[in-house]
N, C-alpha and C positions, 0 to 999 in steps of 0.2 A: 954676688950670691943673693940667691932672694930670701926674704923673711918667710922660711914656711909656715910661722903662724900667722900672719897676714894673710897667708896667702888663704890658707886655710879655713878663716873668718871673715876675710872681708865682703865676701860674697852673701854670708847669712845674716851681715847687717842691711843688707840691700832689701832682704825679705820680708822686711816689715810694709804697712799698709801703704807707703809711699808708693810701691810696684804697680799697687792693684788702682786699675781707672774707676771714674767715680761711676757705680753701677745705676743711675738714677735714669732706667730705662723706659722710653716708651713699646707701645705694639711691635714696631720695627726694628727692634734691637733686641741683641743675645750677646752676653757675657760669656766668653771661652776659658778656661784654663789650658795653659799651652807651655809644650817643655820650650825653654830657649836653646839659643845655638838652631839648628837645621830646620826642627817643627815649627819655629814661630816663623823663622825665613822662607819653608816652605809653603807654609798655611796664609803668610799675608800676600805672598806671590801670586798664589793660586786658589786657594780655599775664597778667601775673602771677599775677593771681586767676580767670582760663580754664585757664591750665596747673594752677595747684594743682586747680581743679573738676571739670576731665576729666582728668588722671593722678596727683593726687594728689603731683603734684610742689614741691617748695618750690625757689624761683627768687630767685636772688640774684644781685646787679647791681655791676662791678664800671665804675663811670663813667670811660670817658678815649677821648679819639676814637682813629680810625683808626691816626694813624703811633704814636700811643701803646701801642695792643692791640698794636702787631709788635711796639714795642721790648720790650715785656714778655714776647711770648712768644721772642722771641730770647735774653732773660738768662735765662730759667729754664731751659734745656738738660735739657727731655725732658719738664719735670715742671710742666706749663703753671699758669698760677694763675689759669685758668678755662676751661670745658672748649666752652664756643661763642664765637663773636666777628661782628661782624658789619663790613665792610669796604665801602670806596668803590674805585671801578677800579683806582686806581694801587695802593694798597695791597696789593687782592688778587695783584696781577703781582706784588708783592713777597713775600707770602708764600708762593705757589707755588714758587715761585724759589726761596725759602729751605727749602723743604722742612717750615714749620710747619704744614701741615694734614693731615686725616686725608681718605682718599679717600673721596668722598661715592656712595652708593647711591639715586639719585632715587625707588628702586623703594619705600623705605622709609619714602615720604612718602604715605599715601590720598589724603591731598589733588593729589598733584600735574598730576591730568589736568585741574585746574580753571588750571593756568599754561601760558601760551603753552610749549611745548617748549623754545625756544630760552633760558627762564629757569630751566633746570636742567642741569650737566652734573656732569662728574667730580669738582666738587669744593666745591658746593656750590648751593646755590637765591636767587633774586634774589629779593626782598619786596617792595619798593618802588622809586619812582624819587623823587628828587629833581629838581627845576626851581627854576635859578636865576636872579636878574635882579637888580633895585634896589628898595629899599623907602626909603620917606618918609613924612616928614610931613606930610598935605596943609593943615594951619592951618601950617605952617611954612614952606613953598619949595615952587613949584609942581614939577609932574612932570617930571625929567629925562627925557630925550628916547632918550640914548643914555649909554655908559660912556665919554665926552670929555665929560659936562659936568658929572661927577663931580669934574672938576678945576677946573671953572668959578665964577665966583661964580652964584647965590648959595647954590651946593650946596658947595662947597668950606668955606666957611668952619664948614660944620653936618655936615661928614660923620665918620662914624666908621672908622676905617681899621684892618682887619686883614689878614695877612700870609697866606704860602703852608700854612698848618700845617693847616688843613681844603684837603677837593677843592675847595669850592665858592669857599675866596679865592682857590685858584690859579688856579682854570679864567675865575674874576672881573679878577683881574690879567693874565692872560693873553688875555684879550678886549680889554682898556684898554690893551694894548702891541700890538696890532694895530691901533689908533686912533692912533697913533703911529710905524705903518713896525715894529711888531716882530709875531711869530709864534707858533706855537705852542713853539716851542722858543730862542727870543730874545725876553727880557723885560724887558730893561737898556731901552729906552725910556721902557716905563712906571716904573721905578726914578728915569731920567734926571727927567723930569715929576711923579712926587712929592717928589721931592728940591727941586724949585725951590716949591713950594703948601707944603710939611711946614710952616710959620710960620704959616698960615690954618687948617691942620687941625684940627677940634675936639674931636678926641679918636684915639688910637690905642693899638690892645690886644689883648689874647687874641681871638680867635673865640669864646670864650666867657662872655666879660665885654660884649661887643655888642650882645644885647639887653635888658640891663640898663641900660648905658647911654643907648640908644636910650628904654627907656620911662621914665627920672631925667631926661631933656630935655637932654643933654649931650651929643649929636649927633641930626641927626636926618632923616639920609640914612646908608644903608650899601647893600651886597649881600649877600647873603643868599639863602636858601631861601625857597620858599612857607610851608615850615613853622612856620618861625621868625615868620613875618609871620600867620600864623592863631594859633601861639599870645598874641602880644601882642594883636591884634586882640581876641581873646577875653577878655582882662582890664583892655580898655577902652582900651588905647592908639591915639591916632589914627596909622594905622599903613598904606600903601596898595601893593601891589604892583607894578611898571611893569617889562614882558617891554621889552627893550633895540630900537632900532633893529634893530639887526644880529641879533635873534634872542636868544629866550632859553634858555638852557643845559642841557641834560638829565643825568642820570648813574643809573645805577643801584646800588642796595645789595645786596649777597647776604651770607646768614648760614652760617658754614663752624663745621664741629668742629677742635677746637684738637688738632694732634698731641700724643699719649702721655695725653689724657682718659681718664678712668677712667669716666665717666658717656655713652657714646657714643648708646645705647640713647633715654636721659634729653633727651639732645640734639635727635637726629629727631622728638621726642616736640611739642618744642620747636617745632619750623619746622614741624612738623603745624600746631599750633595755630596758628602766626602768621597762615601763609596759606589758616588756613578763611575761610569766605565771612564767618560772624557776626564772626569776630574783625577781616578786613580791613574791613570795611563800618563796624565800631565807630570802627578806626584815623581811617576816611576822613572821621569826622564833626567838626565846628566843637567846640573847639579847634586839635586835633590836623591836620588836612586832608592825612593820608599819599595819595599816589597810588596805589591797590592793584593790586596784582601778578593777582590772581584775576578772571578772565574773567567770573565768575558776577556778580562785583560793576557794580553799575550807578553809573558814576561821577557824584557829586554836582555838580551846577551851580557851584559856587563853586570847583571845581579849576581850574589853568590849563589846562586841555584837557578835551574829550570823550569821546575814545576814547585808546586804549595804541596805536591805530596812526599817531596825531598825533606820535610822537614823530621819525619819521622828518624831522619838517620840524626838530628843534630843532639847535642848535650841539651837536655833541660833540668829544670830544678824544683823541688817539692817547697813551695811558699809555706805551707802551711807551717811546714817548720823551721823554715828559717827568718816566718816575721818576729817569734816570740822572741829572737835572739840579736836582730839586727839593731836593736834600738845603742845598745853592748857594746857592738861591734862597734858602731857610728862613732860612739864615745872615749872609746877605748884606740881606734887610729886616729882619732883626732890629739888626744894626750899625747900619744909613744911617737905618733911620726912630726908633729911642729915642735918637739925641743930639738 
């Protein structure tokens, strides 16, 4: 049986300045923030060695998701300890807010007339989208149906349970408290409802200890990205994607310069490259299966949609209101679900 408070913190002891490479850059260097798990495996695959090829740039990765790149760039007061980041909705509301970014010039990017309009403004360019749902096993437990039979046997007892610390578990729990009389901003039902299954659950942990566990056979239902479900697919796990009943979940990611960067130049040079056509199209292929931001790109049969204007049909979620509240949330399944 695992420790779920271990499981639960031992990852956020990792987060401290040990992570972050030493940022003591010249001309030809840029400091990244980059989610782990699939983005950092994706980006040092492909991202990396296109930026050093066409600017001659050297690209160093400093691994920690979202609410983690704010909180770093909030202690360091001016003197950021990487000079790009890349951000999910709620997040980016937060660091606007905060005042950590530099203001973004779209005119900066050649590439940008290949992105819908609406995926560049003041403060930075969108790259990809995320779609979220339920992945399993299929030699394991047949396909869940919806996010109520995540609680159900015989999914319950093989699932892997993580908390509000990425977008995609909050926007995941906050779907499964709608299944339950709760909302986008009342979540205590679905709390209420794990709280009475937490004795069948078979495992709970970081977001990024998940697919690890998932491919060790030590759950084998979670929520999740597509992402995450092509990268294990890829290294042979039996691994299947299922968009929810009620619709599955979209969000998007945009990559911002970190305020008081020294490499700003370095940076545009940066989101040039992501979202040219060869680099998104590379992105878009089996392992990796990012959904590309670039028009030019013809998206691959195996994505969960056809076109970027599918997305209109999916579930989204109002940030605005549920940053004031996730901090809560964060705190509140970390107490109830590791006893």
């Amino acid at each position: 049986m695992f420790n779920r408070r271990s499981l639960l913190t031992g990852a956020t002891a990792l987060g401290g300045a040990s992570l972050l490479p030493m940022m003591a850059w010249a001309k030809g260097g840029l400091a990244a923030g980059i989610y782990p798990g699939p983005w950092e495996d994706a980006y040092r695959a492909i991202v990396q060695p296109a930026l050093k090829k066409a600017y001659d740039i050297d690209l160093e990765f400093a691994s920690l998701f979202a609410v983690d790149e704010i909180a770093k760039l909030k202690a360091s007061r001016g003197a950021p300890p990487f000079d790009a980041l890349v951000l999910d909705p709620g997040p980016r509301i937060t660091a606007i807010e905060g005042g950590l970014l530099e203001k973004f010039d779209p005119k900066k990017l050649t590439n940008a007339s290949k992105l819908p309009p609406s995926f560049l403004d003041q403060w930075g360019v969108c790259v990809s989208a995320q779609v979220v749902g339920i992945a399993y096993n299929p030699k394991k437990v047949p396909a869940p149906k919806g996010w109520g039979d995540l609680l159900k046997d015989p999914w319950v007892s093989r699932l892997g349970l993580s908390g509000f610390q990425t977008t995609f578990g909050t926007v995941a729990l906050i779907e499964l408290a709608k299944v339950f009389g709760g909302s986008e901003t009342n979540v205590e039902p679905a709390m209420v409802e794990l709280k009475k299954v937490l004795p069948k659950v078979a495992a709970v942990g970081q977001p990024a200890a998940m697919p690890g566990l998932f491919q060790q056979g030590q759950c084998d239902v979670m929520f999740t990205n597509t992402q995450v479900v092509a990268i294990l697919k890829g290294k042979g796990v039996d691994i299947e994607f299922v968009k929810p009943e009620t619709g599955a979940i979209a969000f998007y990611n945009t990559f911002h310069i970190s305020k008081g960067s020294e490499q700003v130049e370095n940076a545009y040079k940066y989101f040039d490259t992501i979202i040219s056509k060869d680099v998104q199209t590379a992105l878009m292929q089996p392992p990796f299966s990012f959904v590309p931001a670039n028009k030019e790109v013809v998206l691959a049969p195996d994505l969960p949609l056809k076109s970027l204007e599918e997305f209109s049909g999916f579930v989204v979620h109002d940030w605005a209101k549920i940053n004031p509240l996730r901090a809560a949330w964060i705190e509140k399944f970390n107490k109830d679900m590791a006893k």
